[in-house]
NUTORBA-939218 format. One line per field, with one value per residue (C-alpha): residue number from 1; residue in three letters; x, y, z. Coordinates in Angstrom, 1 decimal. Example, Ala and Ser with C-alpha at 12.3 -4.5 7.8 and 13.67 -1.06 7.14 Angstrom:
<recs>
nr (1,2)
rest (ALA,SER)
east (12.3,13.7)
north (-4.5,-1.1)
up (7.8,7.1)
</recs>
This chain:
<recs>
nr (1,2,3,4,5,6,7,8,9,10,11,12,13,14,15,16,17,18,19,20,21,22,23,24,25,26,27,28,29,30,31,32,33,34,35,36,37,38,39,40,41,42,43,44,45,46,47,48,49,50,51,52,53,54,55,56,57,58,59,60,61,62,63,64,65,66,67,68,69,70,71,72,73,74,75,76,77,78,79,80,81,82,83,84,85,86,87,88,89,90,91,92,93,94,95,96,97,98,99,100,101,102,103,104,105,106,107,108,109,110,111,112,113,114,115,116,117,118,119,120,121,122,123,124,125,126,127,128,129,130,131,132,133,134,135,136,137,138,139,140,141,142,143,144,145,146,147,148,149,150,151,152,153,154,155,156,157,158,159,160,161,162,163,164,165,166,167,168,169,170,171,172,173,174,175,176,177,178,179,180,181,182,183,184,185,186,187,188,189,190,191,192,193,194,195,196,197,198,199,200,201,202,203,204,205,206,207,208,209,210,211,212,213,214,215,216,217,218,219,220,221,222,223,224,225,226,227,228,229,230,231,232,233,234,235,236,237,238,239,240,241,242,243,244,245,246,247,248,249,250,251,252,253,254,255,256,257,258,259,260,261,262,263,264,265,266,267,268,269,270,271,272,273,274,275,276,277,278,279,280,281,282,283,284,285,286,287,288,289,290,291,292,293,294,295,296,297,298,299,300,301,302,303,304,305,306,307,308,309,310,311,312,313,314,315,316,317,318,319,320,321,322,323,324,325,326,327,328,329,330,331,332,333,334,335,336,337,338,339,340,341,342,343,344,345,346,347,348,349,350,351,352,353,354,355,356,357,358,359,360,361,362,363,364,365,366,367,368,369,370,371,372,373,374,375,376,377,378,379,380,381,382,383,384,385,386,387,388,389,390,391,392,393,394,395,396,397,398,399,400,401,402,403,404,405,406,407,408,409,410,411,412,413,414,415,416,417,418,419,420,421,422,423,424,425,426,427,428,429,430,431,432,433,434,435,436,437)
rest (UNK,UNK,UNK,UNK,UNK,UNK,UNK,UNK,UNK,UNK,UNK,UNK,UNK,UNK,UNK,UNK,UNK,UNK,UNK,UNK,UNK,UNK,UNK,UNK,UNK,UNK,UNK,UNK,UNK,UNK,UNK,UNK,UNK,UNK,UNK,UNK,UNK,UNK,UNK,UNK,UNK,UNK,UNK,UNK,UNK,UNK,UNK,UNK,UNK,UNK,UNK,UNK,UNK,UNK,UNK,UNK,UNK,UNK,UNK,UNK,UNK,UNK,UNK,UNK,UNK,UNK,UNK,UNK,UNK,UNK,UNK,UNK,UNK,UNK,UNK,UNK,UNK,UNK,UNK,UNK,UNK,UNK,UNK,UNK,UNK,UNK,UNK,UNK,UNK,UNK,UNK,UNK,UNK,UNK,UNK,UNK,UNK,UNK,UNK,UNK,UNK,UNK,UNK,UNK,UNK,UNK,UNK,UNK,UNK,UNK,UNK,UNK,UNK,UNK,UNK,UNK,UNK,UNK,UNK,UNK,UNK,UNK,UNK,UNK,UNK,UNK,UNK,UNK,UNK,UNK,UNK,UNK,UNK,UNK,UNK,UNK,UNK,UNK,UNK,UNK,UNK,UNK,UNK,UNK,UNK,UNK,UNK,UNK,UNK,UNK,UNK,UNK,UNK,UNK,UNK,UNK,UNK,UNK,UNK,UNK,UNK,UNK,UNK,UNK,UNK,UNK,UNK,UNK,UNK,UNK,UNK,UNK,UNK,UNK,UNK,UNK,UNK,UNK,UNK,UNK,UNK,UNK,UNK,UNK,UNK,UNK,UNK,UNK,UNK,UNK,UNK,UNK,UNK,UNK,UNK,UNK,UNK,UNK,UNK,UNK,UNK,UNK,UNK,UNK,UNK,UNK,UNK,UNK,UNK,UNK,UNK,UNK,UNK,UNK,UNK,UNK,UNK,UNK,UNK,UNK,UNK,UNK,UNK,UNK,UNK,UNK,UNK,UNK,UNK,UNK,UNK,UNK,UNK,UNK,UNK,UNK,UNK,UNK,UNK,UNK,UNK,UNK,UNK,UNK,UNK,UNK,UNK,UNK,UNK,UNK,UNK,UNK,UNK,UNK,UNK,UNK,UNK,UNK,UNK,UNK,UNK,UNK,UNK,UNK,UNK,UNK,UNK,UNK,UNK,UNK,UNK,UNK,UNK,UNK,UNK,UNK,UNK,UNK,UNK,UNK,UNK,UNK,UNK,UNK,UNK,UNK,UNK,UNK,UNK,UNK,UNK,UNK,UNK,UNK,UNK,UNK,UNK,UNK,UNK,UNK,UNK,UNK,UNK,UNK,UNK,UNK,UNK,UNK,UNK,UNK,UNK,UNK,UNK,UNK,UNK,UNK,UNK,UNK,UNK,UNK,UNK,UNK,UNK,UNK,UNK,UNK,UNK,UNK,UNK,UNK,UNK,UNK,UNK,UNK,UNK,UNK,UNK,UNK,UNK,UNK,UNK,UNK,UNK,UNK,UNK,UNK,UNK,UNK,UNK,UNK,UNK,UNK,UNK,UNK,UNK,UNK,UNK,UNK,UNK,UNK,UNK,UNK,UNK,UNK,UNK,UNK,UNK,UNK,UNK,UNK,UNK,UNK,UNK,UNK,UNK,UNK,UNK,UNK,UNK,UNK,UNK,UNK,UNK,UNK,UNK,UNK,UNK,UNK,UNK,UNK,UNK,UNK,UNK,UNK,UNK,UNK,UNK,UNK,UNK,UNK,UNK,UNK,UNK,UNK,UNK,UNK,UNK,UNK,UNK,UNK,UNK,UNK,UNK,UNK,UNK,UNK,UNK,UNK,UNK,UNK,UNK,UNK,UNK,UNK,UNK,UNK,UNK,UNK,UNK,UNK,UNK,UNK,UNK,UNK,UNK,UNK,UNK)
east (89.3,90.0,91.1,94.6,94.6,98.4,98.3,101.7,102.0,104.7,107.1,110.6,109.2,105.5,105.7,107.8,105.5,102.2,103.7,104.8,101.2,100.0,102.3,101.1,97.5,96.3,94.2,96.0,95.4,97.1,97.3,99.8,100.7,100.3,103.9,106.1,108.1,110.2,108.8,105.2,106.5,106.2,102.7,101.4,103.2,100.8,97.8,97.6,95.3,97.3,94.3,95.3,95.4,91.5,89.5,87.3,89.3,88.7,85.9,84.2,85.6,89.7,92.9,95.0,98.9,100.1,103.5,105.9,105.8,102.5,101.2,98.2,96.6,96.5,92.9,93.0,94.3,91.3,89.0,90.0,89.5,86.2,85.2,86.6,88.9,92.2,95.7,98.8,102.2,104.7,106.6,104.6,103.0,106.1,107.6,104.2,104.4,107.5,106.7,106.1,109.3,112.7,113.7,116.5,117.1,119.5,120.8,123.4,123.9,125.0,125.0,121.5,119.8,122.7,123.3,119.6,118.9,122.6,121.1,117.6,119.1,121.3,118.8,116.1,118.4,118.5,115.2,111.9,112.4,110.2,112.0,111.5,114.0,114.3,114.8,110.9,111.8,109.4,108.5,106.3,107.2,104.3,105.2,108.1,110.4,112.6,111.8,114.8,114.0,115.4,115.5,116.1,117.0,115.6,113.4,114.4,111.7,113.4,112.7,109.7,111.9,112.9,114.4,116.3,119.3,120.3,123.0,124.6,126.9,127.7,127.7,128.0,126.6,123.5,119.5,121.1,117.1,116.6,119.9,121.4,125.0,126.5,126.3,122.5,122.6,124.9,122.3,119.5,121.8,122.6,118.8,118.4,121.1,119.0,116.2,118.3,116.8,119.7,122.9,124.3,126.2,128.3,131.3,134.4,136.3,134.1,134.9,131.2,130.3,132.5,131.4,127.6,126.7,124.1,122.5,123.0,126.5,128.1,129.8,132.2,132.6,135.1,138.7,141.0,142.2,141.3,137.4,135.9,135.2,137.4,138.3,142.4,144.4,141.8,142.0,140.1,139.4,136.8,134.0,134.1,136.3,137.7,138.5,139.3,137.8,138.8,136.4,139.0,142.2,140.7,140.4,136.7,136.6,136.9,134.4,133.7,131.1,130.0,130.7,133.1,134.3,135.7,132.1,130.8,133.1,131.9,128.6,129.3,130.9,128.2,125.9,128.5,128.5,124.7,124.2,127.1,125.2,122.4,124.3,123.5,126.7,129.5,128.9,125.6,126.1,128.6,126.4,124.2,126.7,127.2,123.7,122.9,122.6,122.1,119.4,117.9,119.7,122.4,125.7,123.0,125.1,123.9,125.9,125.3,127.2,130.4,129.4,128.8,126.1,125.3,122.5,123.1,122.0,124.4,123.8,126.2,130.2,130.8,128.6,129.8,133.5,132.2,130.5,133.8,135.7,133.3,134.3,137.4,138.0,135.6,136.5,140.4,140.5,138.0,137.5,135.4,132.9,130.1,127.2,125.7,122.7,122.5,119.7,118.1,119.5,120.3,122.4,124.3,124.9,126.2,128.1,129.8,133.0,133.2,130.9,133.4,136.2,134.5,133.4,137.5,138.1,136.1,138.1,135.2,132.3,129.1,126.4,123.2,120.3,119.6,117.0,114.9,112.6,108.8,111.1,112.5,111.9,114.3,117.2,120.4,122.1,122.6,124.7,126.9,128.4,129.7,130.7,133.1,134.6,135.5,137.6,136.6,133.2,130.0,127.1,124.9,120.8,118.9,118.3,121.4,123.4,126.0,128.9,128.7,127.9,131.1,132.8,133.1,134.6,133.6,131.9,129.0,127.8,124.8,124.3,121.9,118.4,116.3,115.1,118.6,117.1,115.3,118.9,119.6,116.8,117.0,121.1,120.3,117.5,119.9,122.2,119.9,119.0,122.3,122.6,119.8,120.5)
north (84.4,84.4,87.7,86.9,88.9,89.3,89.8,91.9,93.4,95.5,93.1,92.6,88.7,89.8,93.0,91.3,88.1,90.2,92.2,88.9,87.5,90.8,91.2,87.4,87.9,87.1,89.6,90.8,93.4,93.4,95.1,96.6,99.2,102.2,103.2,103.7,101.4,101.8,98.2,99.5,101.8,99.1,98.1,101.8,102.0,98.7,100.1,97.5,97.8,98.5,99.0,99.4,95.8,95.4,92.1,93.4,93.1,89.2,88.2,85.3,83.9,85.2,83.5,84.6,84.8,85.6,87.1,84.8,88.1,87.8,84.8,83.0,85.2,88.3,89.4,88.8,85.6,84.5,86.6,84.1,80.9,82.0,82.5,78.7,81.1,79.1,80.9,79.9,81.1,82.9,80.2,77.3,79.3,79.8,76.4,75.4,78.2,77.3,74.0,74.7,76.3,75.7,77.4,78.4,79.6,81.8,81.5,82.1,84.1,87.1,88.4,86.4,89.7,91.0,87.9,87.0,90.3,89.6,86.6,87.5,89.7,87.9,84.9,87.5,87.9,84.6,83.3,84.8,84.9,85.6,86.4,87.9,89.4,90.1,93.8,94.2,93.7,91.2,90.5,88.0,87.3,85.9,82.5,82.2,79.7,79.7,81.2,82.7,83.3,84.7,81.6,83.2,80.4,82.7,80.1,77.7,78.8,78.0,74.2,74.8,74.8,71.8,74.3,72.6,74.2,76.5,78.7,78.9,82.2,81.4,80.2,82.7,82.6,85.2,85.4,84.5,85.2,81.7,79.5,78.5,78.2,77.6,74.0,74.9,76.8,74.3,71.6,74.1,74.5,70.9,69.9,73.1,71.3,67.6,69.0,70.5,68.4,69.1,70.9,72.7,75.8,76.5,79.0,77.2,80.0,79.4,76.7,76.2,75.2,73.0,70.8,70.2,66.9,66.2,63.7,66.4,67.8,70.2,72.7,75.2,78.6,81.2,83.0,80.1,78.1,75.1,75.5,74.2,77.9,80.5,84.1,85.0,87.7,90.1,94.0,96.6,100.5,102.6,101.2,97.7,94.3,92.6,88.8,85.5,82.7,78.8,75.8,73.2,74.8,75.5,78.9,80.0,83.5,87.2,88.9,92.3,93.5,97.4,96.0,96.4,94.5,90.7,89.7,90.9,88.9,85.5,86.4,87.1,83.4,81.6,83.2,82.0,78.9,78.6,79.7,77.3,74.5,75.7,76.1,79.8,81.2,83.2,85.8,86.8,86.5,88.9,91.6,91.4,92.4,95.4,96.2,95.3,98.6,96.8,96.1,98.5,99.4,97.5,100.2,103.0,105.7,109.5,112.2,115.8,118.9,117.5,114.3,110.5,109.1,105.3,103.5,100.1,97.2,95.9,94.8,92.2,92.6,90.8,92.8,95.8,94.9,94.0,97.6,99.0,97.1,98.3,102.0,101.5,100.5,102.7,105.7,105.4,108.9,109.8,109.7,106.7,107.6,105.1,105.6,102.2,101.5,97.9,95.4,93.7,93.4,90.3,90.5,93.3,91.4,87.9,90.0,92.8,92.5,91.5,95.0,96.8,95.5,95.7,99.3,100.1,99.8,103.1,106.7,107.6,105.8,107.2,105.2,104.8,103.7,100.1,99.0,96.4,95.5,93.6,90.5,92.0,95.3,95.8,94.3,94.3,96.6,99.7,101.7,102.7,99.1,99.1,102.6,101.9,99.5,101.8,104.7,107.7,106.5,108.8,108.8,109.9,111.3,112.2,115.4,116.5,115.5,118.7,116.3,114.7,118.0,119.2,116.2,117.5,115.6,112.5,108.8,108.4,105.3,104.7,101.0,99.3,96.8,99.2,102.6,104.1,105.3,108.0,109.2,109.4,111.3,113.7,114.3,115.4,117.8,119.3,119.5,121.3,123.5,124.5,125.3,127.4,129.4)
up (86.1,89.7,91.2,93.4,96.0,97.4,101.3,101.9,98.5,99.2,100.2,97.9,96.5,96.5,95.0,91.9,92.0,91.8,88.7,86.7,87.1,86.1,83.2,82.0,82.3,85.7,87.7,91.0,94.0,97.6,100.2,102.7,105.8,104.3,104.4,101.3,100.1,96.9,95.4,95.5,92.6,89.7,91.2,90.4,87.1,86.3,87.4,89.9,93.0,96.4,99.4,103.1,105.2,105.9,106.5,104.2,101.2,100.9,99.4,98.1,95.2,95.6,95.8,99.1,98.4,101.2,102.6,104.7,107.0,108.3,110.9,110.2,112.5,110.6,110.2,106.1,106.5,109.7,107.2,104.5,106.8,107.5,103.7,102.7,100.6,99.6,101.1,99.8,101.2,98.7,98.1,97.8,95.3,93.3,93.8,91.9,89.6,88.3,87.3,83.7,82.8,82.3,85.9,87.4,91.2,92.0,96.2,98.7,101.5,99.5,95.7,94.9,93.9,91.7,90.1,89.3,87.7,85.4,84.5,83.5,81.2,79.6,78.6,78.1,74.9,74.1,74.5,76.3,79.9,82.9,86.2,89.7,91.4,94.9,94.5,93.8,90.5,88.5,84.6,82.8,79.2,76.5,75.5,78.4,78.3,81.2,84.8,86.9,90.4,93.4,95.7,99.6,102.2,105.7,107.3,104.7,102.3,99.4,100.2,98.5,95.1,93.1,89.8,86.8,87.7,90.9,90.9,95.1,94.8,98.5,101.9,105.4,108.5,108.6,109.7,113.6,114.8,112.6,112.0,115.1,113.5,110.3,110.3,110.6,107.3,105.5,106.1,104.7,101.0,101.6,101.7,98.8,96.4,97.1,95.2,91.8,89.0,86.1,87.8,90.4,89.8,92.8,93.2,94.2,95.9,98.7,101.0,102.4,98.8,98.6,101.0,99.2,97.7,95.5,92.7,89.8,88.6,90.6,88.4,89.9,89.1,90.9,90.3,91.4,88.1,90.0,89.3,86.1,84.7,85.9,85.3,84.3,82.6,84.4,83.8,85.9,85.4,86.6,83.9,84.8,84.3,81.8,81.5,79.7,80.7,80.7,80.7,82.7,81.6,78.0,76.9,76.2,75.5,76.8,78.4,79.7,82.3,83.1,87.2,89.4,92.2,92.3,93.9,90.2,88.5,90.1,89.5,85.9,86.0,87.5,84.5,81.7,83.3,83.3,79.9,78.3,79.8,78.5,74.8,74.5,72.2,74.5,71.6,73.0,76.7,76.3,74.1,76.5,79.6,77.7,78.2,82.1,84.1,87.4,89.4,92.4,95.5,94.4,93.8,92.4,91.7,91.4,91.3,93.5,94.2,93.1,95.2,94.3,96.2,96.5,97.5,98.6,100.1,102.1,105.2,105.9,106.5,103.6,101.4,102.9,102.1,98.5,97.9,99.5,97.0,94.1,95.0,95.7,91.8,90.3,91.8,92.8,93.5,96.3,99.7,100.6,103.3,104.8,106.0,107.6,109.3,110.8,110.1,113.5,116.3,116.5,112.9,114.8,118.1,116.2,113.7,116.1,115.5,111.3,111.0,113.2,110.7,107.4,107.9,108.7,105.5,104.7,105.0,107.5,108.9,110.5,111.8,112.6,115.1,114.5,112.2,114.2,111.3,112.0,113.2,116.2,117.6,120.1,121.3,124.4,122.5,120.6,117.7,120.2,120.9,116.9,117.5,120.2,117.9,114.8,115.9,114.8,113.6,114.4,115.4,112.7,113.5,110.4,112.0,112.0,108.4,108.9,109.5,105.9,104.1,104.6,102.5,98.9,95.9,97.6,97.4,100.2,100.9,102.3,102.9,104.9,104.2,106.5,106.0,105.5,102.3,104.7,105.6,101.8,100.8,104.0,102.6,99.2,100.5,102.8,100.4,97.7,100.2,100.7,96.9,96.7,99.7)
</recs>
């Protein structure tokens, strides 16, 4: 059997692709920097080979997958060349890959991760289901029949995709170091929704959406009553949502989801949507809401000192506002403080102003030094632009966490697609320090 040899194992898509070959019988190593990251974690648990980045790692005989991150010019990929070795890109690989089962994509500028881990689930209990998820999540299931997929549109990459169905959970402007406007990025979906071989599944309450056309149905999902499925009669506390749900103006059924937030409502939708096209009984999709704990990075909760801490992804003003939202309901009680560290520079620069008003909405913000990821390293500005924005806000240096200590009783945020988990992990050993002092 040929040994795949994953060049960029660490990354979110790789990392979950390498264990779903793994998990159905292929043989797999990569490589990587030899930083931590938290998706290398699921690679150890499977005993599967991580070595440092080295030319020497190909050899005659491999497969090269190979990470969108890294130009052809990295020295595994020229070592490759030399060798006659094949290299295949992430996701042409995929797009092949998925050929052989029923798939579904799951895209949109926001929510795809969330969603495609909901949905996983929820047909894992129907029928078997492999999926990879773009939290470095990734399964493969003996005997699979369907495939759901994070499909990400940076660089337009999920072109190389033609699923059975895609679910589009929304359209923003975002990845400004790529897409040149919105128009850009609505003629990427637009191009995306062309290749959809059964049906579209789009949320209405978007007006971006609403604009696609395609060969397939569109279905629409969302709150409004004007979309084929929508939520009513919805109830909130601080253990999730509540909801009946009408198939154009017919009542379904009621459902219930361990989420909170309106954002986790839709995405619940576009998976009841999904799976009643798919005839799978409301009955079970809703068993197996009971049962979804969420998917990493996204609202993890853990509690300390009296604290709630969450670790989140957000990195966008509209996924900020979303997470805001999701505390907001779940803990009505609590001072709501953020900690936010921006994602490149050039996100920051395009998005000033919607950062500056998203992170309002918090009790108290503190930020910190931009994140300019392998994509961009530096940039014409710095934290302090978005500071002067928010009044009140703070600068916040990991070697210094004092100012956040003293909040007690308390929900801290820490949001951000860099390495804001550093912040994190420096708080709570500050903060057991302080206990066993």
């Amino acid at each position: 059997m040929t040994l795949l040899h994953f060049t960029g194992i660490k990354g979110s898509g790789m990392s979950s692709l390498a264990q779903l070959l793994h998990d159905s019988s292929y043989k797999v190593q990569g490589s990587d920097v030899e930083k931590y990251f938290f998706t290398e974690d699921p690679l150890h648990e499977r005993n599967i080979k991580v070595l440092p980045f080295d030319e020497n790692n190909i050899q005659p005989g491999m497969k090269v997958i190979a990470g969108n991150a890294f130009k052809d010019d990295h020295p595994e990929l020229l070592r490759a060349e030399e060798l006659g070795i094949e290299v295949i890109r992430y996701h042409d690989f995929l797009g092949d890959y998925m050929e052989q089962f029923t798939s579904i994509g799951v895209t949109g500028t926001h929510g795809k991760t969330s969603t495609t881990g909901l949905l996983a689930h929820v047909l894992g209990g129907f029928a078997p289901t492999s999926y990879l998820i773009g939290d470095g999540t990734g399964k493969g299931v003996e005997n699979a029949e369907n495939f759901v997929f994070e499909a990400c549109e940076y660089k337009r990459h999920f072109l190389a995709y033609h699923p059975d169905y895609a679910i589009m959970t929304n359209i923003d402007f975002d990845h400004p170091d790529y897409f040149t406007s919105l128009d850009d990025i609505l003629d990427a979906f637009g191009q995306m929704a062309s290749q959809v071989k059964k049906a579209l599944i789009a949320c209405g309450d978007d007006d971006n959406l609403q604009k696609l056309q395609c060969q397939v149905p569109i279905v629409y999902y969302g709150l409004d009553s004007s979309n084929d499925f929508y939520a009513a009669n919805i109830e909130k506390d601080q253990n999730g949502c509540s909801f009946d749900v009408f198939i154009r103006n017919e009542f379904y059924y009621r459902f219930t989801i361990m989420l909170t937030g309106d954002h986790a409502i839709r995405n619940a939708l576009s998976v009841i949507t999904l799976c009643h096209y798919e005839n799978i009984p409301a009955e079970i999709v809703n068993e197996r809401f009971a049962t979804f704990t969420g998917v990493k990075r996204r609202f993890t909760i853990m509690e300390l000192d009296g604290r709630v801490i969450v670790d989140d992804y957000a990195h966008h003003p509209t996924e900020i506002r979303a997470t805001l939202d999701s505390a907001r309901q779940k803990y009505p009680n609590r001072e709501i403080i953020a900690v936010f560290q921006p994602h490149t520079f050039s996100r920051t620069a395009a998005l000033l102003n919607q950062f500056a008003d998203s992170l309002s909405e918090a009790d108290h913000v503190y930020l910190c030094d931009i994140f300019g990821s392998a994509r961009e390293q530096s940039g014409n500005l710095t934290i302090h632009d978005l500071i002067d924005k928010i009044p009140n806000s703070q600068h916040l240096k990991i070697e210094d966490m004092s100012d956040l200590e003293a909040y007690q009783n308390s929900v801290i945020l820490f949001m951000g697609a860099g390495d804001i988990q550093l912040y994190l992990k420096q708080f709570k050993s500050d903060i057991t320090k302080e206990e066993t002092a």
